[in-house]
C-alpha positions as CSV (number, residue, x, y, z in Angstrom):
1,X,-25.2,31.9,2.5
2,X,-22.9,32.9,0.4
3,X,-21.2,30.3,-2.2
4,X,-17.8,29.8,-0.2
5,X,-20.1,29.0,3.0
6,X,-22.4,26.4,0.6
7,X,-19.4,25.1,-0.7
8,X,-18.3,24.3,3.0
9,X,-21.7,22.9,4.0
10,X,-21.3,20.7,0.9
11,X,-17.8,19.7,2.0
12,X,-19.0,19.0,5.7
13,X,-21.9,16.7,3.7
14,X,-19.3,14.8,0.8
15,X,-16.9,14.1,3.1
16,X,-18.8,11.9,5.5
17,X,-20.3,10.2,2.3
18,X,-17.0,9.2,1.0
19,X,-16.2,7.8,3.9
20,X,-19.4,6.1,4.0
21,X,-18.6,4.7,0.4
22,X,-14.8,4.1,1.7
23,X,-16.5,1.9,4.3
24,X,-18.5,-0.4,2.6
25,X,-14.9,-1.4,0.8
26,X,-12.8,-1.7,3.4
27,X,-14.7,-3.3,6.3
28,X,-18.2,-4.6,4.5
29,X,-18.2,-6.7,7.8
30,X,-18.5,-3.9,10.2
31,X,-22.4,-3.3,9.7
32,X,-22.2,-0.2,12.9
33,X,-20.0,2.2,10.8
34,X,-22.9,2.5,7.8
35,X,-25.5,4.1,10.0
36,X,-23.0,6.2,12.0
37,X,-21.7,7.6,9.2
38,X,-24.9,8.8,7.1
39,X,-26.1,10.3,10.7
40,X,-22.9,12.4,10.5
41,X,-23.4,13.2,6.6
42,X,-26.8,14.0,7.3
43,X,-27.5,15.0,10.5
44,X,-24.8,16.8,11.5
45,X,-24.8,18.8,8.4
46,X,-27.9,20.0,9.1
47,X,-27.2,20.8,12.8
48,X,-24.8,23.6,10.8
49,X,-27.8,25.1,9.0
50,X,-29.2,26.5,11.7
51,X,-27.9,29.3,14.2
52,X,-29.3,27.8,16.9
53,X,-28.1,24.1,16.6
54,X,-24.3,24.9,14.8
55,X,-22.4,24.5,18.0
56,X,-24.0,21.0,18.3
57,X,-23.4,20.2,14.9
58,X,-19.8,21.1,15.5
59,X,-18.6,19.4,18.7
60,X,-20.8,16.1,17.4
61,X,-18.7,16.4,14.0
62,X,-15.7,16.6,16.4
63,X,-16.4,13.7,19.4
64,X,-17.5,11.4,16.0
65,X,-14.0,12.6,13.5
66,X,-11.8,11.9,16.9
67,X,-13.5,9.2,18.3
68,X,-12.8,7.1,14.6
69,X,-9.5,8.5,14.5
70,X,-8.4,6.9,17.8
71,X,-10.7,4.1,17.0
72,X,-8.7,3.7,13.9
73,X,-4.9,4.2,15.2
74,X,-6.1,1.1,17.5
75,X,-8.1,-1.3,15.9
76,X,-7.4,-0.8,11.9
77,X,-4.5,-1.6,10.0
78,X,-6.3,-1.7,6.5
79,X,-7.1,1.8,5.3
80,X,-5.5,3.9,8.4
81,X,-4.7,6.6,6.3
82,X,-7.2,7.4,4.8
83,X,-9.9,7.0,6.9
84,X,-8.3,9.3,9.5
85,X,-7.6,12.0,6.0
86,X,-11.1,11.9,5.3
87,X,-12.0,12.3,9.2
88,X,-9.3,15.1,10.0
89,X,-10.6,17.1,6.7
90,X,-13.9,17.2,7.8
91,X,-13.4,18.1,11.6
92,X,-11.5,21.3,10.2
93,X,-13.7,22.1,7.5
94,X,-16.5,21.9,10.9
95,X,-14.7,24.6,12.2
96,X,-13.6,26.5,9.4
97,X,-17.6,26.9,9.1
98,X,-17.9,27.3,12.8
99,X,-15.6,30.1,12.3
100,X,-17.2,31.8,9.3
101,X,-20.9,31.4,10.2
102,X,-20.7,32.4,14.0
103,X,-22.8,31.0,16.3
104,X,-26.3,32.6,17.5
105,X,-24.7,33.6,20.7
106,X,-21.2,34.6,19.2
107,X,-22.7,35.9,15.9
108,X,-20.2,37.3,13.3
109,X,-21.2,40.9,12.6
């Protein structure tokens, strides 16, 4: 990797960790969101590490970022903004890696 693809993969990771962070602010009462976050800084980051598992890693990163932003324009009135910011940034930056890295099938040559 070169460092414009680790500073992606460390994007993908920092933004679901803000928004971890962000969470235990805003809505300290909604235990669910804490574990479903980490899994997406974590877990879905390192779904992108690996040829074989990125294009799980991306549509994952994708279902989660829209499924909060609808969950969001719904439910949240406190924090709407930026929530959905953080969420949108890291659903492109998913791609954007997606789009550099290839995928084993589709590999970039």
């Amino acid at each position: 990797m070169n460092k414009t693809q680790i500073s992606l993969v460390l994007a993908l990771f920092l933004l679901p960790m803000s928004a971890v962070l962000l969470h235990l602010k805003v809505h300290p009462d909604i235990t669910w969101l804490l574990p479903l976050a980490l899994f997406d800084a974590f877990v879905i980051t390192a779904l992108y590490l690996s040829d074989k598992t990125r294009i799980y890693g991306f549509w994952l990163n994708t279902l989660i970022g829209l499924g909060g932003v609808i969950a969001h324009l719904q439910y949240s009135v406190v924090g709407t903004m930026a929530d959905n910011a953080i969420m949108l940034s890291d659903i492109m930056i998913g791609y954007a890696l997606l789009s550099i890295l290839g995928t084993k099938k589709g590999r970039k040559k």
